[in-house]
C-alpha positions in Angstrom: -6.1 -5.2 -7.4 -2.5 -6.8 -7.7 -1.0 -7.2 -4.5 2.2 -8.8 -3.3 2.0 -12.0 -0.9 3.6 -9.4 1.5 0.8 -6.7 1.7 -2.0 -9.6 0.7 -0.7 -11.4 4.3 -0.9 -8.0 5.9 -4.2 -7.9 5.1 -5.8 -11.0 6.0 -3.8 -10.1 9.3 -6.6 -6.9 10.0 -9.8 -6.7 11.0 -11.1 -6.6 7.2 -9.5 -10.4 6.8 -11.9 -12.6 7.1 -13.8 -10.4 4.1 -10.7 -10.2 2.1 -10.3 -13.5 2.1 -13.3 -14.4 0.9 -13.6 -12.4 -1.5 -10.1 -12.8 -3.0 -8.6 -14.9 -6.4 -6.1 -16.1 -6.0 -4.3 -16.6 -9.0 -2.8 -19.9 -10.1 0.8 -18.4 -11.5 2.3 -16.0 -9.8 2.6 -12.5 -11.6 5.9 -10.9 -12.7 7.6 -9.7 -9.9 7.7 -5.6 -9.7 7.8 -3.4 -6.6 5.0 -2.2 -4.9 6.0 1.1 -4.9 8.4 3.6 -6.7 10.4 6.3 -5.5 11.6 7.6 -9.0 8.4 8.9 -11.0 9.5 12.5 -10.7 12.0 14.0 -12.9 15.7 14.3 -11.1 16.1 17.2 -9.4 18.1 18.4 -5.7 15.4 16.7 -4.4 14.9 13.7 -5.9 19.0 12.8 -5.7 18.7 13.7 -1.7 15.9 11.4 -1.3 17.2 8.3 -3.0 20.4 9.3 -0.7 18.5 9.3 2.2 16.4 5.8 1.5 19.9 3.9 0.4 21.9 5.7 3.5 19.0 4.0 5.9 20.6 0.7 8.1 18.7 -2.0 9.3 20.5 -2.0 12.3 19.9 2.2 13.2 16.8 2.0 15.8 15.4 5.0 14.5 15.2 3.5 10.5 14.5 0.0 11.2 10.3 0.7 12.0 9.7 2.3 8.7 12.5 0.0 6.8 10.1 -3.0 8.6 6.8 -1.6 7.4 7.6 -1.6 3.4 8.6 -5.0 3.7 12.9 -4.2 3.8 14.8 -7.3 5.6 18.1 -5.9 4.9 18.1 -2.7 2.7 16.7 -0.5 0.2 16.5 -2.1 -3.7 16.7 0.1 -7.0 13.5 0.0 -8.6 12.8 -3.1 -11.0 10.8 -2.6 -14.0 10.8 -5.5 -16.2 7.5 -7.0 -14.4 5.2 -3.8 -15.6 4.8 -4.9 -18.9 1.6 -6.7 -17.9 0.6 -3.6 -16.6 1.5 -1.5 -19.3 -0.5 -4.1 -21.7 -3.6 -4.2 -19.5 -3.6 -0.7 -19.6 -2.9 0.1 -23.5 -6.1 -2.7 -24.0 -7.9 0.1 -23.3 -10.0 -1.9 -20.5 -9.5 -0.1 -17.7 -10.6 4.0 -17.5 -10.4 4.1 -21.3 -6.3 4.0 -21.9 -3.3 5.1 -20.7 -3.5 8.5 -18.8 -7.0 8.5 -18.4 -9.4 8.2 -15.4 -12.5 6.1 -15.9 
């Protein structure tokens, strides 16, 4: 599993972090940067353009968004997606290494 230092720090920070960190490479280069989650894997629809209005319409300094906005990570506001760092993911997962290629479970 790929993690960002964000969630990785998280983590030691549980109860589990003591295992984690023991069990965990580190690796010596960090990774491409891409986001560790997406909001845009759905086709557009009404739904879709009202949610990504919602998420960029959220403000740091509103008491009632700045819990969740804290708890994915957001200092200041929401980002658009960025995409160039999946290529390593795409390539790992055309290799055919993991679950047998792309769109299949292993």
């Amino acid at each position: 599993v790929l993690l960002s230092g964000m969630m990785y720090q998280r983590a030691l920070a549980g109860p589990d972090g003591a295992t984690l960190a023991s069990q965990t490479h580190l690796l010596p280069e960090a990774p491409p940067v891409f986001d560790h989650c997406q909001f845009d894997a759905l086709a557009a629809s009404w739904k879709t353009e009202a949610f990504t209005r919602a998420l960029f319409a959220m403000d740091m300094a509103n008491p009632a968004h700045a819990p969740v906005m804290k708890l994915e990570g957001i200092t200041e506001r929401w980002e658009p997606p960025r995409e160039e760092g999946y290529d390593v993911v795409r390539k790992a997962l055309a290799s055919g290494r993991f679950g047998g290629g792309p769109g299949k479970r292993g």
